[in-house]
N, C-alpha and C positions, 0 to 999 in steps of 0.2 A: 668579629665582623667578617662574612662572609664574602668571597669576591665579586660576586652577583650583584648583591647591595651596594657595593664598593662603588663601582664602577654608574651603578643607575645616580646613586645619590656622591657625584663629586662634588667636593667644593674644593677648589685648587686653592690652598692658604701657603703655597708657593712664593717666597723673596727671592725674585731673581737677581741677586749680588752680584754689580760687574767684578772685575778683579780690581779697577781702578778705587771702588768703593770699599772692597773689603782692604784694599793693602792702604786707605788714606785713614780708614780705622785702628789698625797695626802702628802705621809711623805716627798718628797722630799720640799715641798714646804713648809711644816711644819718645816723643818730643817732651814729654812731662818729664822723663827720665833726665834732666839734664841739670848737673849746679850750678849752681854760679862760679867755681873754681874751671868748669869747662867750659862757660858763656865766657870767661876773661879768656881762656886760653885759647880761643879761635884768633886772638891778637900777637900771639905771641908765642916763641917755643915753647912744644910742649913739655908740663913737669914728669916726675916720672909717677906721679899719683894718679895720672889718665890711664884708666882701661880700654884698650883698644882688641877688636876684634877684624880679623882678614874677610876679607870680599872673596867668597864662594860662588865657582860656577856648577851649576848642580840643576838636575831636574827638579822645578816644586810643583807641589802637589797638597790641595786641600782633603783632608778625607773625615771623613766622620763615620764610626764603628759600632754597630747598635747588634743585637739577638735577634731573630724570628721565627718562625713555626712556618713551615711547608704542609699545605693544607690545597686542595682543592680548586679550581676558581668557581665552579659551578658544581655540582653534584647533584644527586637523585639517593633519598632512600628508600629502601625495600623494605616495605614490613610484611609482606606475605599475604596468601589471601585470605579474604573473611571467610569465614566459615559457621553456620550455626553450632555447630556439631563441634568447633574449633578444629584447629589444624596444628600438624606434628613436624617439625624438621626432622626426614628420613633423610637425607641425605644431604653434605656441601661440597658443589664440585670445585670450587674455584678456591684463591687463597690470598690477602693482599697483594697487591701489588700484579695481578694476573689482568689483561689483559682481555676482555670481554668484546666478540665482535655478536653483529648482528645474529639473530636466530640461536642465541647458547644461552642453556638452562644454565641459569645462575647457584636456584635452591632448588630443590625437592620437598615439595613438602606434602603431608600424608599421602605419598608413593604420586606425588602428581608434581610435573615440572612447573618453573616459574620460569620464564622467557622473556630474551631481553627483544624489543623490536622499536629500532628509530622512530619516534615523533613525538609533535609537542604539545598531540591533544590527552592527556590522560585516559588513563583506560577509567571506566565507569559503570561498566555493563556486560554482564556475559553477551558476547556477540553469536549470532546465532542466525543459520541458513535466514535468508530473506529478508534481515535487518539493513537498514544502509545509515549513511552518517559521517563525520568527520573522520571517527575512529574506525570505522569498516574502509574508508579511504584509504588512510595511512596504513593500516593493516596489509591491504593490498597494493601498496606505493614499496612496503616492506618485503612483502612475497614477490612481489618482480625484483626487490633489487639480490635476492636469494635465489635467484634463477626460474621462478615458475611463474609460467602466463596468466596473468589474471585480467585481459585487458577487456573478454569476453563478457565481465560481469556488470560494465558499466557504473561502479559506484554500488552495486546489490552486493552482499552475499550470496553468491551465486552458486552454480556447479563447479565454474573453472576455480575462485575462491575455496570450496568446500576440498576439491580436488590437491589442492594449494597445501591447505592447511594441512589434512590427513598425510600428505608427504616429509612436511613439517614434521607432524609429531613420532611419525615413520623412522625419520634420521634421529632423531633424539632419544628414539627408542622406549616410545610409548602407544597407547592406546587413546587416539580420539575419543573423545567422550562426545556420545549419540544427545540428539533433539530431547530425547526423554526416554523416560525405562520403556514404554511400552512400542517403542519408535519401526521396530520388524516385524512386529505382529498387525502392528496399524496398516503399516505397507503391504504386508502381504493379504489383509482382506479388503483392502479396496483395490488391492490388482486381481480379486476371485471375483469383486462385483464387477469390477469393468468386462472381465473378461467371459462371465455372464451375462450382462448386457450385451457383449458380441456377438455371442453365439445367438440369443433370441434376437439379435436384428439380422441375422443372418437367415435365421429359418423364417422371419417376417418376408425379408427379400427374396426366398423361393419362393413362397406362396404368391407375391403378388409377380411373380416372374410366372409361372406357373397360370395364375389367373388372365394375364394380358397374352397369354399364346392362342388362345381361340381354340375349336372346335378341332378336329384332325381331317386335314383335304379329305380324306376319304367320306365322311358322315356329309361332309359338304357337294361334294359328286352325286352320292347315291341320294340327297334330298333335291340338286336340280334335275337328279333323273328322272325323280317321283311327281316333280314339278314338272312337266315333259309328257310323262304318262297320262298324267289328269287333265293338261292341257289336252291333248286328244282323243283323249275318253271323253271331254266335254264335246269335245268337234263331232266325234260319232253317235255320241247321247244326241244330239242338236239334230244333223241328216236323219238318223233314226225316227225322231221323231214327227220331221216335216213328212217322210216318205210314210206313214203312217198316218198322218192326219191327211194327207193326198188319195192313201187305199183307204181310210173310213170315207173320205167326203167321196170317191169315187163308187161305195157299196151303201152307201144313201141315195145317191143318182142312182145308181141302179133298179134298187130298192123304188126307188119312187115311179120311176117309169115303170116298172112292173105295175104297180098299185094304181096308176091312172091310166095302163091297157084296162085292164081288168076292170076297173071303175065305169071305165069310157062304152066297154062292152056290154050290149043290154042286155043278152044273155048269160052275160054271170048271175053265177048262185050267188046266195047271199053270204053260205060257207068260204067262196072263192075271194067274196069281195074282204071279208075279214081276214082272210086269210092275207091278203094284199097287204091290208092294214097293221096286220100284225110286222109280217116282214119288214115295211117301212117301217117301223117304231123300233124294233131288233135290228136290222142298220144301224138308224139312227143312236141306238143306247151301244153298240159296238164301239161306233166312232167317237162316244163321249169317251167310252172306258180307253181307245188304243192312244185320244188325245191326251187323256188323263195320264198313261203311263208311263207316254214319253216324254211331257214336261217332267214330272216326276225323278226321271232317270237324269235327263237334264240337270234337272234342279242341284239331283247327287253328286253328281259330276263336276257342277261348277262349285258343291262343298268339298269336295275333296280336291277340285284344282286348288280352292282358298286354303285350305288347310298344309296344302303342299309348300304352297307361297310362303305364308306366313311361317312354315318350319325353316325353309329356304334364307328366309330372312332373318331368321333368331339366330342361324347358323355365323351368316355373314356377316351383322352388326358388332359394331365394335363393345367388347365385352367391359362390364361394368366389373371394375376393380377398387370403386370404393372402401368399401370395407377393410381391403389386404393392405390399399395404401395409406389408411388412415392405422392400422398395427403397424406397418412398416417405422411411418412419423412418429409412433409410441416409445416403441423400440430404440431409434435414433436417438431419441431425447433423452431416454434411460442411459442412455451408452455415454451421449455426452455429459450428462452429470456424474457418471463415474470416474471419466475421464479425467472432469475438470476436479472430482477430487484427488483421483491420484496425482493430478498436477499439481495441488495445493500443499497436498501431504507430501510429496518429494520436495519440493521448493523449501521447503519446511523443516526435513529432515537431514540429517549427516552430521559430519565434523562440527561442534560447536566446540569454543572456548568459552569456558564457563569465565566470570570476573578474577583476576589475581593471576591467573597463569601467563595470559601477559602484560606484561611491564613497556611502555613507553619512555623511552629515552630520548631526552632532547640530540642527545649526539652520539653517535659510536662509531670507531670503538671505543669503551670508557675503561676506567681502570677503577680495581677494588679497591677502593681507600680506605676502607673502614669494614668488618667481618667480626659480625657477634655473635652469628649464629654458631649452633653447635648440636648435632644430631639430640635430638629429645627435646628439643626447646618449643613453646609454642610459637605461635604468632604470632603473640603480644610484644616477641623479642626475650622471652626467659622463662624456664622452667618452672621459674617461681611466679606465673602469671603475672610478671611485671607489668610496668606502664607500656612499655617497649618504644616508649618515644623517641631513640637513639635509631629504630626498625632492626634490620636482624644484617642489611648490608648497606654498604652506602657506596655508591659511586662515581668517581670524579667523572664527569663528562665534557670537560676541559681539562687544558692544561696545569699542571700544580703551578702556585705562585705562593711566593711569603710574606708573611703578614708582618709587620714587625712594628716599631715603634721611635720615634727623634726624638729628641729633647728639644723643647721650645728654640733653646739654643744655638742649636745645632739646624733649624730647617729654614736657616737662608740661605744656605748653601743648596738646598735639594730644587732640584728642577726636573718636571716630567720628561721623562726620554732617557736622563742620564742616565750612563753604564755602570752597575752595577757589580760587582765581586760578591758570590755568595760558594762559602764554604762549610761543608757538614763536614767537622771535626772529626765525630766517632765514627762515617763510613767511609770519607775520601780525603786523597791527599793533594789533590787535585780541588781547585775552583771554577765552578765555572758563571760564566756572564750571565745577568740579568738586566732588566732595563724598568726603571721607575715609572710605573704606569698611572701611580694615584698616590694623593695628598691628603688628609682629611684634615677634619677643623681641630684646632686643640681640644683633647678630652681630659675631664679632671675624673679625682677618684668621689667617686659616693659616696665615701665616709668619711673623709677629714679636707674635702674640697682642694688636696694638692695636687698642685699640676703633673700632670703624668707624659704629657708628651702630645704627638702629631700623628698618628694613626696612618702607615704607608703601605703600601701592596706593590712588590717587586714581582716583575713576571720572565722569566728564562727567555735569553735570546737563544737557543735550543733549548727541548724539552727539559724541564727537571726532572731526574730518574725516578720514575716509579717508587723504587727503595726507599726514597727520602718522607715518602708519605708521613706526616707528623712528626720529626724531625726537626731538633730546634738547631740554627745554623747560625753563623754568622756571618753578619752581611756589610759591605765595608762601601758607603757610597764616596766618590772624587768628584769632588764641585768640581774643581780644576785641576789642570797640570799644564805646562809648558810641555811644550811641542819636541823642545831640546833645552839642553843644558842655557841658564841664565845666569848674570852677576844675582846676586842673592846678600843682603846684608840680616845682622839683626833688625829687628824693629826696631831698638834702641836707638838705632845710630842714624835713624833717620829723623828731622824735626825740620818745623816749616819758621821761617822769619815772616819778619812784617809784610812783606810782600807777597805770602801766599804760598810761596813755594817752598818745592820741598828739598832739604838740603843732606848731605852726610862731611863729617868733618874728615879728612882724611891725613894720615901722620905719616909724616918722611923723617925716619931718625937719623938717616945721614943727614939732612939739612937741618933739624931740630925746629918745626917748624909744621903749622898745623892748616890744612887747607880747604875750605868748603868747597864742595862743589856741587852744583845744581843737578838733582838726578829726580826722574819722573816713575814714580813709585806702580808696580805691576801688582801681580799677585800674594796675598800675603798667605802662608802655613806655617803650621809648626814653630812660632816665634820667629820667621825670616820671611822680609819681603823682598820680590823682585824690582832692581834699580835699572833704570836704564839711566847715563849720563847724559843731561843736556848737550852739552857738545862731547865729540867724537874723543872717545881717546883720554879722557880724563879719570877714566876709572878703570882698574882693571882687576882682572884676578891675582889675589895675592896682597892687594892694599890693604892696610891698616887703616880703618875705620875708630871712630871714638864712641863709645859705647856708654860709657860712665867714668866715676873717679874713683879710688882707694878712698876710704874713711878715716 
């Protein structure tokens, strides 16, 4: 029976025996002791055929003396971890009885530690960057209480956890084992893509920086100059032209007056008169061609003032960077899906514990109570691929306690609490204190149905030594004891009359002469109970008490 179980499933089959009760069992059985040769001589002096026995004061003490095994009260075994491939015990650091605290590789096994770390969720799972859970909790409930901060990860596997661990295996004097074989090479080309994607969002960013600066002041000056120019080449083309249809329209007046002297005059030849005619129509075709020329020029003028405008204005408008800033937005986006993979791949990546390397322990520090392992053995727990269902270590994570066994008989005197004496013969010479923690029900044997006893779990009022692991001892329980020294008779000498009570006969040879006297029965051991006299003074140490007769 393990003391786990012990403790979950009690059934306290505990008779708690006053002392009034066990010592009225004693005298009463004592009272049967009696002939009728000493039923006559309570009348009369006594013969010398009456055997009497003297009233002792003495400490009494009930005890009952049983075997039991020093075992565990809780424990944890190790069987190592799994393995496809299986696994080899390289190395065993520790040895019974060694003392195991937080973060200490217990086994080695194929060149890889196994680690003890406080809690009470079983490991299950290679735990690994980015996982979170009960056991990545206690994992890191563990690494804080080992000195390093993990408060940064929130329940994740995180950095601060990853950082944790690697230190971890750092002092152990191992090698973290990485997210997977290919885990630096992954890394290192998605930090070439990111870092590619930088740079082309960076040359996106000049060109549309480049694009949004405009034209250079100077292209911009020299086209309002040119705008400036044409405005005034228009203004001169414009006066040019009025003062020019002013001199045609003034050399057709001319022209005409000439033509209507000459017409008017009746003496003109007829040479003279055409001749008139002529000159006015030559005016007149002058002043189409001088008007024609200078709208003309005009006209040019105000296309090259429009054309200066319009340069002027392409200059000044704010420049169209569409295109740059749509590669720009490409680029970005390239960048941050790289990013967000190297974010995933680093999160992802570092110190993992594969499943088996560590070990959860409900408590520590725990002690080796059991060690099977032995360099070469598998996992299974043996060289010879055994079952290994014993594991390869086992360790107490409580205190030791012993398991031992009462006889029917003997367990109405046991009550939970009581102090205990347990002594390991072949290692000490020395006892030390226990206290009766658990009772169980009567168990019989499976094979022939005889009673075997009460199934009890004594636990060390200080620790039981390590040493003792498995260790059969002896264990000595005291229902009772007197405080101090008591009158003390046989049980024999005490029996009850008709009235109930209980009496002892007591003998005076100087008087010859035999005397009851009424005493109130205490504790009964070892064939003696304790008397106390009804009244004061009637019994003392030294009395001769009647016991029985000569035959």
């Amino acid at each position: 029976m393990s003391g786990s179980s012990a403790r979950r499933h009690v059934v306290v089959g505990v008779v708690v025996a006053t002392f009034v009760g066990v010592a009225l069992a004693g005298w009463a059985a004592g009272s049967r002791v009696q002939s009728p040769a000493a039923a006559a001589a309570r009348a009369r002096a006594p013969e010398p055929s009456l055997i009497a026995a003297p009233v002792e004061l003495r400490i009494l003490a009930s005890r009952v003396v049983t075997r039991g095994d020093v075992v565990p009260g809780e424990s944890v075994t190790i069987t190592g971890p799994s393995s496809d491939d299986g696994a080899t015990v390289t190395r065993v650091p520790v040895a019974v009885g060694d003392e195991v605290a937080e973060g200490a590789a217990v086994l080695e096994m194929s060149g890889r530690p196994v680690v003890v770390i406080e809690g009470t969720v079983p490991a299950y799972r290679t735990m690994r960057p980015g996982v979170k859970g009960a056991d990545v909790d206690q994992l890191q409930t563990g690494l804080e209480r080992l000195g390093c901060d993990t408060t940064g990860d929130l329940g994740v596997y995180g950095d601060a956890t990853k950082a944790c661990v690697a230190e971890l295996y750092d002092r152990l004097g191992y090698e973290p084992v990485p997210s997977s074989d290919t885990e630096a090479t992954d890394l290192a080309d998605a930090r070439e893509a990111m870092a590619d994607a930088e740079e082309t969002l960076g040359a996106a960013e000049v060109a549309l920086d480049d694009a949004a600066k405009g034209p250079a002041r100077a292209d911009v000056v020299a086209a309002e100059i040119a705008v400036d120019a044409a405005r005034r080449n228009v203004e001169r083309s414009t006066t040019a032209a009025v003062v020019a249809q002013v001199a045609a329209d003034a050399a057709v007046d001319n022209a005409l007056m000439s033509a209507n002297s000459v017409l008017a005059d009746a003496e003109s030849t007829a040479p003279e008169r055409a001749a008139a005619s002529a000159a006015v129509e030559a005016a007149a075709l002058a002043a189409d061609v001088a008007a024609r020329d200078s709208v003309e020029a005009a006209e040019a003028a105000a296309e090259e003032l429009r054309l200066a405008q319009a340069t002027l204005a392409d200059l000044i408008a704010p420049p169209d960077v569409t295109a740059e800033a749509e590669a720009r937005a490409r680029a970005r986006d390239a960048l941050d899906r790289a990013t967000a993979a190297v974010t995933d791949l680093e999160a992802r990546s570092g110190p993992t514990i594969p499943f088996g390397e560590v070990v959860f322990v409900p408590a520590l520090p725990a002690t080796v109570s059991s060690l099977r392992a032995e360099v070469g053995d598998d996992a299974a727990g043996g060289d010879d691929g055994g079952s290994g269902a014993d594991g390869l270590i086992v360790l107490a994570t409580s205190a030791l306690q012993v398991e031992a066994t009462v006889s029917p008989s003997d367990a109405a005197i046991l009550r939970i609490g009581m102090t205990v004496e347990v002594m390991n013969d072949g290692m000490s010479t020395t006892a030390i204190a226990g206290r009766l923690s658990f009772v169980g029900e009567q168990v019989e044997s499976s094979g022939d149905g005889r009673q075997r006893g009460l199934p009890v779990i004594v636990d060390g009022v200080d620790p039981i030594p390590p040493a003792w692991t498995g260790s059969n001892v002896r264990v000595t329980f005291t229902a009772a004891a007197t405080s101090s020294p008591v009158l003390v008779v046989p049980l024999a000498a005490v029996w009850s009359g008709a009235d109930g009570q209980a009496r002892v006969e007591v003998v005076d040879d100087d008087a010859g002469t035999v005397t009851a006297v009424a005493v109130e029965p205490g504790l009964s051991a070892d064939g003696f109970v304790q008397v106390t006299p009804v009244a004061t003074g009637e019994l003392g140490e030294g009395d001769q008490v009647v016991v029985g007769e000569n035959s």
